[in-house]
N, C-alpha and C positions, 0 to 999 in steps of 0.2 A: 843193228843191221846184220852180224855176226846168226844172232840168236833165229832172224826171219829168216836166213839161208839157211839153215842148219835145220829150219822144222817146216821146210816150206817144198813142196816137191820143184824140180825144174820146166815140167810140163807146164804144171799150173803156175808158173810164176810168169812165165815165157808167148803161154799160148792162148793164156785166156780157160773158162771154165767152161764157151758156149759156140756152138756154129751159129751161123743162119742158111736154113733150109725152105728151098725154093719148091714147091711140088706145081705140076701143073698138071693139067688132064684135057686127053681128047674125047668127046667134045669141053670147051672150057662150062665153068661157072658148077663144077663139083660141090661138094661140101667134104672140104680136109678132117678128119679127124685122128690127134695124134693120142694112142691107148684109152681111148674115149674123150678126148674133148678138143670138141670144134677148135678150129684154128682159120676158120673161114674157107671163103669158096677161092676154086681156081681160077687165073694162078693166084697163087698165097705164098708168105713168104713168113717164117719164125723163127724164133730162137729157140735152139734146142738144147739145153745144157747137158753134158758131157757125165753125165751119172751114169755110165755105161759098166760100172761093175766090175770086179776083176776082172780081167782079161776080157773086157768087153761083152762079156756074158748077157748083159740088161739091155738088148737094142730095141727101139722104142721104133710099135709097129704101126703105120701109116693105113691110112683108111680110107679111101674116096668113094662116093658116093651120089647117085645122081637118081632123080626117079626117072623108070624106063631103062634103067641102066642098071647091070650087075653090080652089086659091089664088088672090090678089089680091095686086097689089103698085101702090103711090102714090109719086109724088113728092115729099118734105116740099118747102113751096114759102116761100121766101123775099121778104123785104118791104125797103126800104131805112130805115135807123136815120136819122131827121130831125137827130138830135145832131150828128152827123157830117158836117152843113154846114158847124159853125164849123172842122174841117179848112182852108177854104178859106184861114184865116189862116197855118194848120202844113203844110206841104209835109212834114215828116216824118211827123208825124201822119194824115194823109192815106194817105200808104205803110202804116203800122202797119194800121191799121183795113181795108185794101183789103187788104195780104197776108194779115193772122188773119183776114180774115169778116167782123171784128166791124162793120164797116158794115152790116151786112144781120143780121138776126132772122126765126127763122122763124111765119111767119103763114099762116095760121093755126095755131093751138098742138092744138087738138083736131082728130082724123080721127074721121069715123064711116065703120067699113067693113060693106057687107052682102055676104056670102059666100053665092052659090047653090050650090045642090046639086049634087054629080054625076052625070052620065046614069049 
């Protein structure tokens, strides 16, 4: 148990590795696509694991899509996990959490996208 603490971040022990991410769209029945791949029509709902890169650098970009409709594409935006303070005592821990992501969660969890018409 000793050894799992000691190489294991507090984020990711704590919080899990994944959100779930809700997008929806005006009008509904879009087609979601997260840095290319479907995740279905609005609203939709997925998992998004927390691969966000050091300091959240890697946020993973959202895509909606509709025919007759513009497409739109969003930033999913990330938040820093407060758990992930007590790292300050693990130096390994700290490495863990900062290369997986898992220090940062993405927040907001829900996008509302409104898709205008095209000319």
């Amino acid at each position: 148990m000793a050894v799992l603490l000691s190489t294991s971040g507090c984020a990711t022990l704590f919080s899990g590795s994944s959100d779930e991410i809700t997008v929806k769209s005006e009008p509904e029945g879009a087609m979601v696509r997260v840095n290319g791949l479907d995740q279905g029509e609005t609203p939709v709902t997925f998992s998004a694991d927390r691969d966000a890169g050091w300091f959240g650098s890697n946020r993973n970009q959202v895509t909606v899509i509709k025919d007759g409709y513009e497409e739109r594409s969003v930033r999913m935006q990330t938040q820093w996990v407060p758990i992930s303070i007590l790292n300050l005592f693990n130096g390994i821990g700290w490495a863990v959490d900062a290369y997986s992501g898992n220090m940062w969660k993405y927040e907001p969890t829900t996008y509302k996208i409104t898709l205008e018409e095209e000319e």
